[in-house]
mmCIF file of the N, C-alpha and C atoms, coordinates in Angstrom:
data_MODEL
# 
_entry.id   MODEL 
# 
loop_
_atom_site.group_PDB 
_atom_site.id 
_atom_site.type_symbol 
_atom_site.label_atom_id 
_atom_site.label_alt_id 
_atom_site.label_comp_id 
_atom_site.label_asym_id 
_atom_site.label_entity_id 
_atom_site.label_seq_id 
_atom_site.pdbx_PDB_ins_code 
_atom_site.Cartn_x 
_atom_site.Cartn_y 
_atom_site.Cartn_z 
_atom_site.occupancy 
_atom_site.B_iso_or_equiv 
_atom_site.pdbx_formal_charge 
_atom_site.auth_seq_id 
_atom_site.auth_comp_id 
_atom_site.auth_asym_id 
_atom_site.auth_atom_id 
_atom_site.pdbx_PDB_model_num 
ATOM 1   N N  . UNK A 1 1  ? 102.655 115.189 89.211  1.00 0.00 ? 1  UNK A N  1 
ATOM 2   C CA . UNK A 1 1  ? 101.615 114.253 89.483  1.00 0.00 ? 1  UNK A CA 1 
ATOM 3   C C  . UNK A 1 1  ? 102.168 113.144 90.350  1.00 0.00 ? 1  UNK A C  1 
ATOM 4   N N  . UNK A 1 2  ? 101.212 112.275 91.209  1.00 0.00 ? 2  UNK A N  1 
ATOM 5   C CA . UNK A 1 2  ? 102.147 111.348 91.806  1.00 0.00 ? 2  UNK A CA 1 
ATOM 6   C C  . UNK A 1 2  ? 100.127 110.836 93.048  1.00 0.00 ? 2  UNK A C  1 
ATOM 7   N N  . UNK A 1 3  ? 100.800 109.549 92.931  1.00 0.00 ? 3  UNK A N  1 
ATOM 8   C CA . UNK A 1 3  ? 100.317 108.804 93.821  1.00 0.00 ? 3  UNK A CA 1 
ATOM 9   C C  . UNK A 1 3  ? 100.354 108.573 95.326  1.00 0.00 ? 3  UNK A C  1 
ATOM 10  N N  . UNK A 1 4  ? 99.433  107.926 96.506  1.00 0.00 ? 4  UNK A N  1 
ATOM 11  C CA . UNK A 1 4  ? 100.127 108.467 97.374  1.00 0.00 ? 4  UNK A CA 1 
ATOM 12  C C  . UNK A 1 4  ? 98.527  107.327 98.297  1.00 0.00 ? 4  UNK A C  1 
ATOM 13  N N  . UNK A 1 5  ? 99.295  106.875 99.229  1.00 0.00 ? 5  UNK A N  1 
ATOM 14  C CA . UNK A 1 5  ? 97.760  106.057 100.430 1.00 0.00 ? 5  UNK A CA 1 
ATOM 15  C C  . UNK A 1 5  ? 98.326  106.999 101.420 1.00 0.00 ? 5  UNK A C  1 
ATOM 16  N N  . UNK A 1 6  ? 97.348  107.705 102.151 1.00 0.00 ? 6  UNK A N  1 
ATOM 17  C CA . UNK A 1 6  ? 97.158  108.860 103.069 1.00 0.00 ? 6  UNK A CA 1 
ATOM 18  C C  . UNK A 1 6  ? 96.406  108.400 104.335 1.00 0.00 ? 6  UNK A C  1 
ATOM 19  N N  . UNK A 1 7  ? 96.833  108.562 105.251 1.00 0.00 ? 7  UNK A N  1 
ATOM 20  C CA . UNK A 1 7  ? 95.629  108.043 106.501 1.00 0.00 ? 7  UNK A CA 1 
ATOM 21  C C  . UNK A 1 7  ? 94.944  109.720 106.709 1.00 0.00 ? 7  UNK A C  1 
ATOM 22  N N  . UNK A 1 8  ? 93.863  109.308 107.121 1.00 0.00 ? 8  UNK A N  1 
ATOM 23  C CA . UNK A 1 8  ? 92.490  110.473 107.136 1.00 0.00 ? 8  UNK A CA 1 
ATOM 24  C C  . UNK A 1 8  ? 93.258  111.295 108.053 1.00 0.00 ? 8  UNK A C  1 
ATOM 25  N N  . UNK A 1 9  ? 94.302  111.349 108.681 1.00 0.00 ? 9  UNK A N  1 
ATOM 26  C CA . UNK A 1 9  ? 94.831  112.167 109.587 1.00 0.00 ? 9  UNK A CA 1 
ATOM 27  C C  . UNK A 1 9  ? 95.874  113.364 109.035 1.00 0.00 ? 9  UNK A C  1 
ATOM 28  N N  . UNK A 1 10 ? 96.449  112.723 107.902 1.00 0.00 ? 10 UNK A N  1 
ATOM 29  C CA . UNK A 1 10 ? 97.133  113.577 107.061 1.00 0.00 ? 10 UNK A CA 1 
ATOM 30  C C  . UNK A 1 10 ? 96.283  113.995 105.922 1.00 0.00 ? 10 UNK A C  1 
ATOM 31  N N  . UNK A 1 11 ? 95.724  113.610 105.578 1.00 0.00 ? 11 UNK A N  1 
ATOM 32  C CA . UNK A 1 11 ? 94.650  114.505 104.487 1.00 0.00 ? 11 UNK A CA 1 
ATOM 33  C C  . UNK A 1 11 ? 94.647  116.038 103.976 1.00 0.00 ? 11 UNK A C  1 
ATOM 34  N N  . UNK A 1 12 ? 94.656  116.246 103.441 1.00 0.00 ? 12 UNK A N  1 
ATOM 35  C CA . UNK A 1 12 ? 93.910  117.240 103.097 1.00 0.00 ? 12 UNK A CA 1 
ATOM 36  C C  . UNK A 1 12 ? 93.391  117.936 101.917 1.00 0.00 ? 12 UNK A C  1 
ATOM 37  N N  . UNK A 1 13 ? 92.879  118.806 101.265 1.00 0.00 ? 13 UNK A N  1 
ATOM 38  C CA . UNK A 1 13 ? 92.160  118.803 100.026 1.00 0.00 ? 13 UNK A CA 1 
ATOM 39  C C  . UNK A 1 13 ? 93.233  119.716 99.410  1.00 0.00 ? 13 UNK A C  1 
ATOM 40  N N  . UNK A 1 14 ? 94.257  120.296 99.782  1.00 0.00 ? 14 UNK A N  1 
ATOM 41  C CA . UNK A 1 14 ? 94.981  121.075 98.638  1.00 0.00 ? 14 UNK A CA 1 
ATOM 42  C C  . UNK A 1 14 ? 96.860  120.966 99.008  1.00 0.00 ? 14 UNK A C  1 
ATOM 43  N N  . UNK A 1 15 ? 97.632  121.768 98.393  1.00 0.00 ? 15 UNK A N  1 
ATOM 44  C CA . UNK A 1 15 ? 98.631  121.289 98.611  1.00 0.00 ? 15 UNK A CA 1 
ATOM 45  C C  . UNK A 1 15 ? 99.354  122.082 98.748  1.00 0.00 ? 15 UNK A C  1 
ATOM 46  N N  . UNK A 1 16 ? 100.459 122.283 98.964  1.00 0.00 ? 16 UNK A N  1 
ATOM 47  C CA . UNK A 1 16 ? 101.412 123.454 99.789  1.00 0.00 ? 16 UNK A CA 1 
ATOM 48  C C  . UNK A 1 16 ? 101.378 124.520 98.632  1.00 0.00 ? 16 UNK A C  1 
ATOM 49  N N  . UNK A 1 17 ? 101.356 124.350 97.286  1.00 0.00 ? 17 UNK A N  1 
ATOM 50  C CA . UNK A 1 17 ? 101.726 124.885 96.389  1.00 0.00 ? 17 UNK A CA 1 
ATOM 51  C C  . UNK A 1 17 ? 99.883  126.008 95.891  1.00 0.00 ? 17 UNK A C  1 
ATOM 52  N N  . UNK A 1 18 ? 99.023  125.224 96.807  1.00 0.00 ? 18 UNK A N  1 
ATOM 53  C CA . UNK A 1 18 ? 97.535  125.409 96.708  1.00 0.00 ? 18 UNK A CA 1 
ATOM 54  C C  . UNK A 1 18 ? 96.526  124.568 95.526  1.00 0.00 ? 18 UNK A C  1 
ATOM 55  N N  . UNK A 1 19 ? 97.492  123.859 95.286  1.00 0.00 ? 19 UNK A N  1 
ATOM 56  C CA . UNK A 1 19 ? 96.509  122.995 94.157  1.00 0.00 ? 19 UNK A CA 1 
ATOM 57  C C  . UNK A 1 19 ? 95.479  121.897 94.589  1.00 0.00 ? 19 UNK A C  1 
ATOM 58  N N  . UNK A 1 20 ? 94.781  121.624 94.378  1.00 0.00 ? 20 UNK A N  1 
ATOM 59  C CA . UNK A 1 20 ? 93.492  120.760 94.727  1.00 0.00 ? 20 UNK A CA 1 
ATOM 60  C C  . UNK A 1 20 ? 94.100  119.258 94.596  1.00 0.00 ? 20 UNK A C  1 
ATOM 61  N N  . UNK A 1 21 ? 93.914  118.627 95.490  1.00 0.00 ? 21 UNK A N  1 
ATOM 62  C CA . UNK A 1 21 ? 94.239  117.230 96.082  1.00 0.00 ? 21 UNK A CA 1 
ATOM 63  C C  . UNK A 1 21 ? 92.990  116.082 95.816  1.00 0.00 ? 21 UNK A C  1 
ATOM 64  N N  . UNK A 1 22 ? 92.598  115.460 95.170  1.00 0.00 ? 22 UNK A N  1 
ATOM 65  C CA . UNK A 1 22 ? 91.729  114.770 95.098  1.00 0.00 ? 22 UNK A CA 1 
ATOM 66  C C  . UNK A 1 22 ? 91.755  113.293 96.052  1.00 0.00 ? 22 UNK A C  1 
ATOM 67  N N  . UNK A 1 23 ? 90.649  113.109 96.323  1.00 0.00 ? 23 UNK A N  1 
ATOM 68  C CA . UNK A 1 23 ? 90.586  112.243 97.335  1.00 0.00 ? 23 UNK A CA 1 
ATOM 69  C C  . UNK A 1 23 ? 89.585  111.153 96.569  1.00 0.00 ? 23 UNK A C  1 
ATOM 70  N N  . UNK A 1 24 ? 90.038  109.357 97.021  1.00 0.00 ? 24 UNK A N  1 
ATOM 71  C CA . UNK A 1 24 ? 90.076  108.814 96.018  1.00 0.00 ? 24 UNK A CA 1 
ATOM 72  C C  . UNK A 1 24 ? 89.888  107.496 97.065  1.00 0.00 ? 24 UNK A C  1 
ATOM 73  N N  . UNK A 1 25 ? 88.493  107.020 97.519  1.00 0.00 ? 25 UNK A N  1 
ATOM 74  C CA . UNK A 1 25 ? 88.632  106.143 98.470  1.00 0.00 ? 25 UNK A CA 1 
ATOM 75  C C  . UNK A 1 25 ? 89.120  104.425 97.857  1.00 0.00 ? 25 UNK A C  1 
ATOM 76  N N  . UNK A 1 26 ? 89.467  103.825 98.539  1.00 0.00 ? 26 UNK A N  1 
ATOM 77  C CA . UNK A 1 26 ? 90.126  102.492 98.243  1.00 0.00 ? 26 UNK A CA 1 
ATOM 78  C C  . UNK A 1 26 ? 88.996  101.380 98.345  1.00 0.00 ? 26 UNK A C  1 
ATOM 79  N N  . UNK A 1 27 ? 88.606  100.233 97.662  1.00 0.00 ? 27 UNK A N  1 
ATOM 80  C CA . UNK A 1 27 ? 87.637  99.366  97.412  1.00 0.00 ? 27 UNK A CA 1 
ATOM 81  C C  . UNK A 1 27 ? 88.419  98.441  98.902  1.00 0.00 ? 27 UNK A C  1 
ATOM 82  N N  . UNK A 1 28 ? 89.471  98.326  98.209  1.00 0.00 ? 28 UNK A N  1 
ATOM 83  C CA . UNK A 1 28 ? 89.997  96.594  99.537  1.00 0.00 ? 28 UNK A CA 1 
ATOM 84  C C  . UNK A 1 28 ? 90.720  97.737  100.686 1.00 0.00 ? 28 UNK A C  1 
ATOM 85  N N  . UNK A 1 29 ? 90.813  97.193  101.845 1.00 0.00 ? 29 UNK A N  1 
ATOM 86  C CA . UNK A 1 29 ? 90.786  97.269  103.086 1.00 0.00 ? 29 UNK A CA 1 
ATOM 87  C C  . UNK A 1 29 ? 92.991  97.608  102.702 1.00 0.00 ? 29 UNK A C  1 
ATOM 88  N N  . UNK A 1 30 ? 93.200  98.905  103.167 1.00 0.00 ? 30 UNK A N  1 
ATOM 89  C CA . UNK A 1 30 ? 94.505  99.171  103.942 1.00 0.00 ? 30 UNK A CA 1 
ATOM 90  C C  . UNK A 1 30 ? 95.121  98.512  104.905 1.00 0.00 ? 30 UNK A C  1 
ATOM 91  N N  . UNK A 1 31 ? 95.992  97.801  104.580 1.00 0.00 ? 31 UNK A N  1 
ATOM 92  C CA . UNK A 1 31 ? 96.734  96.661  105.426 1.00 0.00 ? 31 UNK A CA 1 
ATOM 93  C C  . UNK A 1 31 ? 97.608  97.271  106.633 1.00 0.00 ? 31 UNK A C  1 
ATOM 94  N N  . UNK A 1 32 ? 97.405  97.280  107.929 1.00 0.00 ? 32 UNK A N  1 
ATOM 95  C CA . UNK A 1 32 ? 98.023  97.958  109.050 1.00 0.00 ? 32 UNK A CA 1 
ATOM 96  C C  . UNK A 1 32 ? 99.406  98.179  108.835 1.00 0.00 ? 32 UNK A C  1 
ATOM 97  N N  . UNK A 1 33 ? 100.609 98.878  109.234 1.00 0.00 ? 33 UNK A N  1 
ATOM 98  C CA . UNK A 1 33 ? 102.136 99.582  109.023 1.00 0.00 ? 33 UNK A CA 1 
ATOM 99  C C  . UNK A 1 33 ? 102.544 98.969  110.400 1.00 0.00 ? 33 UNK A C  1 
ATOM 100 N N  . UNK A 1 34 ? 103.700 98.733  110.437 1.00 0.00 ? 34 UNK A N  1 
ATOM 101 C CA . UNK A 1 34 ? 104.181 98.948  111.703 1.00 0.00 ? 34 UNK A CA 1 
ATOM 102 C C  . UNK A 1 34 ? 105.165 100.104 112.005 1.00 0.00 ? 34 UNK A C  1 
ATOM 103 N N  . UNK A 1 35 ? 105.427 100.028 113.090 1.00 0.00 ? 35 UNK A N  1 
ATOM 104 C CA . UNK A 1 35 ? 106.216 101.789 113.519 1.00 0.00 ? 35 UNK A CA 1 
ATOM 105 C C  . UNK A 1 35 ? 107.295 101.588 114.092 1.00 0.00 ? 35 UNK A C  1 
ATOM 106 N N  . UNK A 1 36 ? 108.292 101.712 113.937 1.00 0.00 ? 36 UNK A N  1 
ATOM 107 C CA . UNK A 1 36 ? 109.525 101.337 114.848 1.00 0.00 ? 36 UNK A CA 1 
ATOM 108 C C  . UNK A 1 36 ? 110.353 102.844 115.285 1.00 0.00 ? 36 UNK A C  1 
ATOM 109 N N  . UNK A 1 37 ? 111.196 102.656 116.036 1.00 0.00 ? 37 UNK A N  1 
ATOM 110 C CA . UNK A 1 37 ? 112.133 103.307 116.698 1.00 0.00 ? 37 UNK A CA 1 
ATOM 111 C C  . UNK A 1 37 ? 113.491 103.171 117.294 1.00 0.00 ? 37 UNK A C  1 
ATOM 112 N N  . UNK A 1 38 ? 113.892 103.946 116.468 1.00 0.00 ? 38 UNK A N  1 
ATOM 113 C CA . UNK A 1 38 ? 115.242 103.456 116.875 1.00 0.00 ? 38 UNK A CA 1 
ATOM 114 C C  . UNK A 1 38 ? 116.716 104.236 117.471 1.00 0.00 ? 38 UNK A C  1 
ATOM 115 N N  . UNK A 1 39 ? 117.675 103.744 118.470 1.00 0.00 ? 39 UNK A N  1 
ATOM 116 C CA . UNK A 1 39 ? 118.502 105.143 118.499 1.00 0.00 ? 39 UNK A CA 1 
ATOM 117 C C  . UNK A 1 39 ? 119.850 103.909 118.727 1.00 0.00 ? 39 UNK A C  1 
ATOM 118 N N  . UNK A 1 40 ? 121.137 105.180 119.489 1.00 0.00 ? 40 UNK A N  1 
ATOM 119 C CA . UNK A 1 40 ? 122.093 104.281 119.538 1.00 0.00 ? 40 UNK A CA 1 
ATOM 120 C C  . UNK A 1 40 ? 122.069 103.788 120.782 1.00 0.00 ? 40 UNK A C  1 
ATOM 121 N N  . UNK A 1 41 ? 122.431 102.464 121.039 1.00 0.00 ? 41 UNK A N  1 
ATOM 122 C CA . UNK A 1 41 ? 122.909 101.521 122.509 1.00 0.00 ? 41 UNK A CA 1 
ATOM 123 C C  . UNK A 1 41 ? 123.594 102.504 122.817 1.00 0.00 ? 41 UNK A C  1 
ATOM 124 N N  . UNK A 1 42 ? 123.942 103.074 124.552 1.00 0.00 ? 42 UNK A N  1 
ATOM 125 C CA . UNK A 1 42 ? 125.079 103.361 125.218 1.00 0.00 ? 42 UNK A CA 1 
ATOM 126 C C  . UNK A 1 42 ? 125.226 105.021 125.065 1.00 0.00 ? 42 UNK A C  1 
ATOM 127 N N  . UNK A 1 43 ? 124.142 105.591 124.415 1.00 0.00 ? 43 UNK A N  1 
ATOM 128 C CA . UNK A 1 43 ? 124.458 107.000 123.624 1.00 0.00 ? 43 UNK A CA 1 
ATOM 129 C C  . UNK A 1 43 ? 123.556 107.627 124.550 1.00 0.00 ? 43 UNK A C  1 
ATOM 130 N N  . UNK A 1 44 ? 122.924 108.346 125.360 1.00 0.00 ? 44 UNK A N  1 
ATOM 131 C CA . UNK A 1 44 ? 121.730 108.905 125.547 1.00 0.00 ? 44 UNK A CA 1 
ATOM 132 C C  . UNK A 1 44 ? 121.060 109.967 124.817 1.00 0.00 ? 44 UNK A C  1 
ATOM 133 N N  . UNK A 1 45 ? 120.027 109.935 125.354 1.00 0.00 ? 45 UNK A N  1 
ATOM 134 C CA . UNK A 1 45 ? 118.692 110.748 124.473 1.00 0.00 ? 45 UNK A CA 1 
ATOM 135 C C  . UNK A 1 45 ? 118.722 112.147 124.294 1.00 0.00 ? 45 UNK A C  1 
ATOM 136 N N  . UNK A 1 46 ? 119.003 112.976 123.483 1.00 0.00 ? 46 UNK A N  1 
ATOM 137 C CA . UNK A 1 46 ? 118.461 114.277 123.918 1.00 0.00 ? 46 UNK A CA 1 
ATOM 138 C C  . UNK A 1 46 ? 117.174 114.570 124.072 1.00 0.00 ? 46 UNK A C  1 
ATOM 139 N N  . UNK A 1 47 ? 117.172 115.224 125.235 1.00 0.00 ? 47 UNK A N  1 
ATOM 140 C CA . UNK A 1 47 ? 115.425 116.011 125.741 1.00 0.00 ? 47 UNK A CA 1 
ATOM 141 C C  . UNK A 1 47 ? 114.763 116.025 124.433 1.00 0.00 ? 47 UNK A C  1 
ATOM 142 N N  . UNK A 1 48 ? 115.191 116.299 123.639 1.00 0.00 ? 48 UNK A N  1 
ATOM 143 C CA . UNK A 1 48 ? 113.705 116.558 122.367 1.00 0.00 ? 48 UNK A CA 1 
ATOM 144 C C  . UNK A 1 48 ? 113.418 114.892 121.613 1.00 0.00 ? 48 UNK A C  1 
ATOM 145 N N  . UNK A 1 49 ? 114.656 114.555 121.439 1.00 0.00 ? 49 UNK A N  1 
ATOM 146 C CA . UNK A 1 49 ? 114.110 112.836 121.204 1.00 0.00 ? 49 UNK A CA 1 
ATOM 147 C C  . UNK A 1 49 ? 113.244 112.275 122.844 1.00 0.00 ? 49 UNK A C  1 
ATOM 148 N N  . UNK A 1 50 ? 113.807 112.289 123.344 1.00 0.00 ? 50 UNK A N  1 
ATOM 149 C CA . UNK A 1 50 ? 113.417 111.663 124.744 1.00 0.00 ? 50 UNK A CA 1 
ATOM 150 C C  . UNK A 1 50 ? 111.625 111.453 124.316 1.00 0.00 ? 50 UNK A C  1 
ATOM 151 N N  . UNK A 1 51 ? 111.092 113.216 124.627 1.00 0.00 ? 51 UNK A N  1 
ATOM 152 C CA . UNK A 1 51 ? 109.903 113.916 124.581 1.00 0.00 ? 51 UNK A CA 1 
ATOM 153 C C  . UNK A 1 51 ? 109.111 113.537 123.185 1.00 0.00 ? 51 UNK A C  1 
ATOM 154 N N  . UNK A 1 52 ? 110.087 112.976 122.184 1.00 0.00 ? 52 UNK A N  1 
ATOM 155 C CA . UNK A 1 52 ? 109.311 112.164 121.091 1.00 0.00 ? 52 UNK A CA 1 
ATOM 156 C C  . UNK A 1 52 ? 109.234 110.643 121.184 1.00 0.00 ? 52 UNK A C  1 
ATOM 157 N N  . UNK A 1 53 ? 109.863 110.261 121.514 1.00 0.00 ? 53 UNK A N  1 
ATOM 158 C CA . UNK A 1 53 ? 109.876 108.652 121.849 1.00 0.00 ? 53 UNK A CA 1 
ATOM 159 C C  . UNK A 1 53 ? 108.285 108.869 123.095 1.00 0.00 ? 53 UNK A C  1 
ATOM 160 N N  . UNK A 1 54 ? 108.432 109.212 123.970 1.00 0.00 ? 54 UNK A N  1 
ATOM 161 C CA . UNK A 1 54 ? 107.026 109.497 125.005 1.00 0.00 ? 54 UNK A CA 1 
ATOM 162 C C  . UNK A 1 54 ? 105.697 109.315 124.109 1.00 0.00 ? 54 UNK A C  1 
ATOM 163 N N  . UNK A 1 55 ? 105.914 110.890 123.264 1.00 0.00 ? 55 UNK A N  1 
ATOM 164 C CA . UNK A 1 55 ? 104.858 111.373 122.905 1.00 0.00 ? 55 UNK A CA 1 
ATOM 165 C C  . UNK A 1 55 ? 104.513 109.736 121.953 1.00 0.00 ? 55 UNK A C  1 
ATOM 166 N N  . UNK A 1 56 ? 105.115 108.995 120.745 1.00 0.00 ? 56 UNK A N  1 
ATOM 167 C CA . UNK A 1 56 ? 105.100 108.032 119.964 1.00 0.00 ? 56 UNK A CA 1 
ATOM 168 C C  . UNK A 1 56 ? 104.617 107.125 120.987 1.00 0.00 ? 56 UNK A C  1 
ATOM 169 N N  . UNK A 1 57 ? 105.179 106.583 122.080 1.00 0.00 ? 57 UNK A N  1 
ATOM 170 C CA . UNK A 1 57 ? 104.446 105.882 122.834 1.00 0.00 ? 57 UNK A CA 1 
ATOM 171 C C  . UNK A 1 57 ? 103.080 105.599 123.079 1.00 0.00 ? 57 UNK A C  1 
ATOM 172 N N  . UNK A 1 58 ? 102.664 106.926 123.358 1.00 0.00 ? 58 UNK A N  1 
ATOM 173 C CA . UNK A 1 58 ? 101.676 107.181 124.632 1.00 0.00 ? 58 UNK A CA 1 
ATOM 174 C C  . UNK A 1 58 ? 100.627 107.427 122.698 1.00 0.00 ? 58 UNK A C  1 
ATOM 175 N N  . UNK A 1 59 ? 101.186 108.006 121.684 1.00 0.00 ? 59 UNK A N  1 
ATOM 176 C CA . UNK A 1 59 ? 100.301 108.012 121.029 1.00 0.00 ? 59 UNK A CA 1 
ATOM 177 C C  . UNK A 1 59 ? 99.834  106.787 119.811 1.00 0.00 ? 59 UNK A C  1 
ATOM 178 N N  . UNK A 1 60 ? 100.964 105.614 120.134 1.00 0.00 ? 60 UNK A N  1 
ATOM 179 C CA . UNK A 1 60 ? 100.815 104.505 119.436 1.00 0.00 ? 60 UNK A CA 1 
ATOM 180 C C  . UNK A 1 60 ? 100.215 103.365 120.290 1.00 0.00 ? 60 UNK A C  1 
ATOM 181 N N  . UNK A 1 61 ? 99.522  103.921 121.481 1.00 0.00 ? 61 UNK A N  1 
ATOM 182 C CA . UNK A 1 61 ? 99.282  102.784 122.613 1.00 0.00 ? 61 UNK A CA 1 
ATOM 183 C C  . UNK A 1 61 ? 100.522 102.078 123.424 1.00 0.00 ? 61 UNK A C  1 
ATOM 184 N N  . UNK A 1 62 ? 101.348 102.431 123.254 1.00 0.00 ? 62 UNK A N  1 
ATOM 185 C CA . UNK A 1 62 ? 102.756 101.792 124.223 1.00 0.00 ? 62 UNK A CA 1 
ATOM 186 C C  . UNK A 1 62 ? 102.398 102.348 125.907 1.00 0.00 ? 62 UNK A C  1 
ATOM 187 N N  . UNK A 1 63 ? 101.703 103.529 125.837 1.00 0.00 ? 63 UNK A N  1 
ATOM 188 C CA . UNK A 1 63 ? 101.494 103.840 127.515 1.00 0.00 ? 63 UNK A CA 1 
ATOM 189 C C  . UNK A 1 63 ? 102.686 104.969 128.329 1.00 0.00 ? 63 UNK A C  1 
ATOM 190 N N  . UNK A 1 64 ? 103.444 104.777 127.093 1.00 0.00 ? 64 UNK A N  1 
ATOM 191 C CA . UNK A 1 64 ? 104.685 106.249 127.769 1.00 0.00 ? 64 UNK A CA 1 
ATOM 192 C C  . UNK A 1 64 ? 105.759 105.552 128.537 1.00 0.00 ? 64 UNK A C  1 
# 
C-alpha cells in the first residue's frame, strides 16, 4: 500500500503488477515543483544526455 501526488500525465488506473490504482482528487490546489539539471563543469555531454537536456528544455518551456 502506499501513497503517492501523481500529475494527470503519469496516471494511470492499474499497476505494473495489474492491480487497480485508485484515483483520489485533492480539495487544495498542488503547489508547482521545480526541475533542475545538473552535470559536471569541464566534463562534456554524452549524445544521449545532450538529447535529454534539449528534449527537458524545449519540454519545460526553456526553448532548447
Amino acid at each position: 500500500m502506499g501513497v503517492t501526488v501523481l500529475s494527470d500525465m503519469v496516471y494511470r488506473p492499474w499497476s505494473l503488477e495489474g492491480q487497480r490504482i485508485e484515483l483520489r482528487s485533492l480539495s487544495d490546489p498542488v503547489p508547482s515543483m521545480d526541475v533542475g539539471l545538473a552535470w559536471a563543469r569541464g566534463r562534456p555531454l554524452s549524445k544521449a544526455a545532450a538529447v535529454f537536456r534539449a528534449f527537458m528544455s524545449v519540454a519545460l518551456g526553456g526553448g532548447g
